[in-house]
N, C-alpha and C positions, 0 to 999 in steps of 0.2 A: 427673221422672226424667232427663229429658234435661239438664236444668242439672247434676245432682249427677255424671252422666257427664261432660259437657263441661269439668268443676271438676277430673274424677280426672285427665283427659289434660290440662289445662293443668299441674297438677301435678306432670305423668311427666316434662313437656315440661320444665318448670323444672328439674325434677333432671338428665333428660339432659344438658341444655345445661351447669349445674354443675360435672357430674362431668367432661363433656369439658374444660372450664375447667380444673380442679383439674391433671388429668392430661396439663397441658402442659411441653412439654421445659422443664426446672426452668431453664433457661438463656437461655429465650425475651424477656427483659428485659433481659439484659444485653450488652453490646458486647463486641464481639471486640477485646484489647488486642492490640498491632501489637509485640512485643517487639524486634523489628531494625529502625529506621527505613532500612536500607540506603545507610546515606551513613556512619555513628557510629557507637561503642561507646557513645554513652549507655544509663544502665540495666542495663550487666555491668561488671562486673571479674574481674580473677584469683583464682581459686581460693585465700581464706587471704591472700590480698595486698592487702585494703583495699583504697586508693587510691596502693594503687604502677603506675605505666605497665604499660599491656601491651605486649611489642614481639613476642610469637609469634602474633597474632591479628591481621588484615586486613581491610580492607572494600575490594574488587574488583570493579567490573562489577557493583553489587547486592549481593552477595553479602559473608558473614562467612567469612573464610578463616582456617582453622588453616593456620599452618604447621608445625607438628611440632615443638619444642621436640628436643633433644638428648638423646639415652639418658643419663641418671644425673640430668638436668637436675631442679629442684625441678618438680612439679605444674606443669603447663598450662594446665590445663581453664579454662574460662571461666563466669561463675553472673550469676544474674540480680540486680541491686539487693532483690529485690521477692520474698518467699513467697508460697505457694500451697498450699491443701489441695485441695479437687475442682474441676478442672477439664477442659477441653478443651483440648491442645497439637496445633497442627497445623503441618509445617515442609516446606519443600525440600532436599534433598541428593543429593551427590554426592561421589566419592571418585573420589580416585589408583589406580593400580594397585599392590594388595598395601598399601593401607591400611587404619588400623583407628579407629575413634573410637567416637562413642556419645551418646546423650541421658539423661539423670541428670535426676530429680525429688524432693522432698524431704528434697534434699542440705541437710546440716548443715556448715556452715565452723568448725573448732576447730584449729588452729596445731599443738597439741598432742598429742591426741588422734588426730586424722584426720591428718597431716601427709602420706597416702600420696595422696589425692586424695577426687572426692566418691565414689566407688566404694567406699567406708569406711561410705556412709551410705544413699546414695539409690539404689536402683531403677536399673535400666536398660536403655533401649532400644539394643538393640546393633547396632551401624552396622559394616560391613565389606566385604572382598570377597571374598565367598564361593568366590570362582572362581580367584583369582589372588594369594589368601594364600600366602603362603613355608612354612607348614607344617600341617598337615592340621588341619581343624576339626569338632570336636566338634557336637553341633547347637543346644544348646544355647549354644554360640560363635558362630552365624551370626548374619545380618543379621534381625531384625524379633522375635529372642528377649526373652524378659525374662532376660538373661543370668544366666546359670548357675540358672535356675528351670526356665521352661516356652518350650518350644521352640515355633517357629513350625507350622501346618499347613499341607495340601497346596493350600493360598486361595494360597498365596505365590509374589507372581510380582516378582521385582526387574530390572528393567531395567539393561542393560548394563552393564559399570563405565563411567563415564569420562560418564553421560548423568542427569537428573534422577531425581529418585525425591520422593513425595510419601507424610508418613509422620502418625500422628496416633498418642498416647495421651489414652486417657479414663478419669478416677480419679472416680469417682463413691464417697465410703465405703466404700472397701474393694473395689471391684467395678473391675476392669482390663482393659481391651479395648486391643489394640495394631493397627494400621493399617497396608497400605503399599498401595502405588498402587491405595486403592480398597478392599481387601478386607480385613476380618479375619481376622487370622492368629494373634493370643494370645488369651485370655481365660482369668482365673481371680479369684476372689477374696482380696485377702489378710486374712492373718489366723486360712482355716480351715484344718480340722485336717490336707489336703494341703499348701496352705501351708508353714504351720508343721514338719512333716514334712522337707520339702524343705529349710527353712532351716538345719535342725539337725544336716541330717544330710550337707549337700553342701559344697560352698565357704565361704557365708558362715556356718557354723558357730562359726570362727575370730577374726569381726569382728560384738562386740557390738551397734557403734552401728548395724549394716546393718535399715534398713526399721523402727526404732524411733518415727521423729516423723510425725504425718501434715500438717505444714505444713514448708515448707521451701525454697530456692530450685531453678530450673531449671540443669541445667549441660549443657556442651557439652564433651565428653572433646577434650583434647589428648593422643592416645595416639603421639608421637612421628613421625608421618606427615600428610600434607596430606587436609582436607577442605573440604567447602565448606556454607555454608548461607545460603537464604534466605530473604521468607515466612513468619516465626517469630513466629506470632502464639496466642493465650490468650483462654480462656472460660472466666470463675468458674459453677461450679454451688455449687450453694445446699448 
């Protein structure tokens, strides 16, 4: 009797240990890609622009600096060589006063189609200064939104203009959690039937290609004003 007991909890033992196994962060294998070596634009280009020069985009002291391209100017934004369907983005930024920029994820590039920027296509973390914009903002227009979807909560804390800030989104299948110094501040799924709601019926009702691909490159909005970023690095989930 003692054996057939001692057989059942080696057994249990085996499964616990398993299941703990199974149930490890889907990401725990893989390496964190370093997306800004902080010296180069290797691995981005312009927005639609191939390999034409970029001259609105900087590496300074570490950091990738937009410098604001000109009102009327073609698309500034900058995109990563490299798609991505689920991962982990995690970055540094900081902003000018009364500027505005943004993080885009599977952004689609088409000359054509998208000619307005990746804002046509991808997702976005919305980067701004919530404090010292030139005209009144919506909340779904602040900093840490999934712009023009699902606004930030009361987790959100953004440090000064003009000082660091450290930002993360996580695209797990559909599942979106948005980050800032530490806290969550978005979460929603895309796809359900609030989602979809929201899509149809707000802004990007207008713009087909919006949130259509789930692989696609990273971009960095060039919204006519100076920001900065560094630290811009990725984890593929499974």
């Amino acid at each position: 009797m003692m054996n057939i007991k001692k057989a059942f909890y080696f057994v249990l033992l085996i499964q616990i240990i398993v299941s703990g196994a199974c149930n490890t962060t889907k990401e725990s294998d893989v390496s964190w890609e370093n997306l800004f070596d902080g010296k180069t634009l290797e691995g981005w280009h312009g927005y639609n622009k191939g390999n034409t020069p970029v001259d609105n985009w900087i590496v300074e002291d570490g950091a990738l600096v937009c410098l604001g391209s000109a009102p009327g100017q073609p698309n500034g934004s900058l995109v990563t060589d490299r798609e991505y369907e689920n991962f982990i983005l995690e970055w540094e930024w900081k902003i000018d006063k009364g500027s505005n920029s943004g993080v885009f994820y599977h952004v689609v590039e088409d000359a054509i189609q998208y000619e307005r920027g990746p804002q046509q296509t991808g997702p976005e973390y919305q980067i701004i200064d919530d404090e010292n914009f030139p005209t009144e903002l919506e909340d779904w227009q602040k900093t840490g939104a999934d712009y023009a979807m699902y606004i930030p909560n009361k987790e959100k804390k953004m440090n000064p203009q003009g000082e660091w800030n450290t930002s993360k989104i996580v695209y797990d299948n559909g599942k979106v959690e948005h980050y800032l110094n530490g806290e969550k501040i978005v979460e929603f799924v895309a796809g359900s039937e609030d989602w979809i709601t929201k899509r149809e019926s707000g802004k990007w009702k207008d713009f087909p290609g919006y949130a259509k691909v789930k692989k696609g490159a990273i971009a960095l909005q060039d919204h006519n004003s100076k920001a900065y970023f560094k630290n811009i690095k990725i984890k593929t989930l499974k």
